[in-house]
Every structure is written in C-alpha cells, then in structure tokens.
C-alpha positions as CSV (number, residue, x, y, z in Angstrom):
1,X,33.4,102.5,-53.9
2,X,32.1,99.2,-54.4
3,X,29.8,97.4,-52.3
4,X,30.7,94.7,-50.2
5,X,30.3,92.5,-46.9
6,X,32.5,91.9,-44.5
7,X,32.5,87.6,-43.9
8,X,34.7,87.1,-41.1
9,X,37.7,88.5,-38.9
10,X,40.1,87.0,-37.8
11,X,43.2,88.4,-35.0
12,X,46.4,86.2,-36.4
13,X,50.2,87.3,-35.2
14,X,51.7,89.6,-37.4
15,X,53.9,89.0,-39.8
16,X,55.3,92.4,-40.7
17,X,58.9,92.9,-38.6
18,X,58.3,95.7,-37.3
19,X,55.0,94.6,-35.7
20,X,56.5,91.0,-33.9
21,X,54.7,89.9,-31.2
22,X,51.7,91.8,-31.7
23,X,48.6,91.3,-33.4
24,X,47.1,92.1,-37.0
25,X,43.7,91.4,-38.2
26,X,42.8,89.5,-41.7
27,X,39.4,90.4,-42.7
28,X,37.4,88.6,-45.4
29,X,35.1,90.5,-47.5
30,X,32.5,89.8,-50.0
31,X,31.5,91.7,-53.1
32,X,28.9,89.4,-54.2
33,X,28.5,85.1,-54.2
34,X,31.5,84.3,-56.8
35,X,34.0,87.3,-55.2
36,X,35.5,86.6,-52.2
37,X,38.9,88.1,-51.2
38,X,41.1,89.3,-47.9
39,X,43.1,92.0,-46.5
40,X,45.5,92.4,-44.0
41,X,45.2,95.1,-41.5
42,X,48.3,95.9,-39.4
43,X,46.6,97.2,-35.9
44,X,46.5,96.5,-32.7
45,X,42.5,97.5,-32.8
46,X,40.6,97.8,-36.0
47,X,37.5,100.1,-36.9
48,X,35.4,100.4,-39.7
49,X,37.4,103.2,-41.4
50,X,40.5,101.2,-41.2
51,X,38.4,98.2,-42.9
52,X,36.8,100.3,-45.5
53,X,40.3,102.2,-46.1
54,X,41.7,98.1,-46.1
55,X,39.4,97.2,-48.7
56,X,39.2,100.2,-51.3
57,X,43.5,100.1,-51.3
58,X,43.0,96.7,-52.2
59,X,40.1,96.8,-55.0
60,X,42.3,99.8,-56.2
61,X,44.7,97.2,-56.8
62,X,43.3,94.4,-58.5
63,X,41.7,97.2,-61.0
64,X,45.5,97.7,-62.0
65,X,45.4,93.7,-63.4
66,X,42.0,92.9,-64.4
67,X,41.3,92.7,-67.9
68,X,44.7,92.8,-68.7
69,X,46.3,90.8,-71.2
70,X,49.8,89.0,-70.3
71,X,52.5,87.4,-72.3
72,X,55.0,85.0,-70.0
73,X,58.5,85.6,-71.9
C-alpha cells in the first residue's frame, strides 16, 4: 500500500439515503506535494482501519484509469 498523509477531516451530513440525518466523515489525504485527493467514509465514528481501508479502495480505483488511453465517440 502506498504511503500517504492524512491532511484534514472533516464530519459533513451524509449524503447517502440510508444514512439521513446522521453524520459521515470526508478525509483528505496526501500521497506526496502534487497528489492530493478525498474519500468519503459513511460512519458515525471513524478509526484508523476504516481510513486506511477508505483510502486503499480508493487508490485501487484510480489504478483502474491511470495511464489509460480514451477515445470520446
């Protein structure tokens, strides 16, 4: 797993349906100066598993798309 800093949190309301009127977490993380990006967490409480779970789904994502090529059309 990469390496990476966490930059800020942040408790916002949640936008999932299922989770109205309660509280999610958006977490910013860096992996160095020019990569910055952010996750969602869906809990009412958030530990460092659930961040480091958070961020690995995510960077397992964008490894999907990156240094792809796309044609629009």
């Amino acid at each position: 797993m990469a390496k990476f800093k966490v930059t800020d949190i942040r408790k916002i309301p949640s936008g999932n349906p299922s989770r109205i009127g309660k509280m999610d977490y958006i977490v910013t993380y860096q992996l160095d100066p020019l990569h910055v990006y952010m996750v969602t967490i869906d809990k009412d409480t958030v530990t460092e598993a659930d961040i480091k779970q958070a961020v690995k789904a995510d960077l397992n994502t964008m490894a999907r798309y990156v240094n792809r090529e796309f044609e629009t059309g």
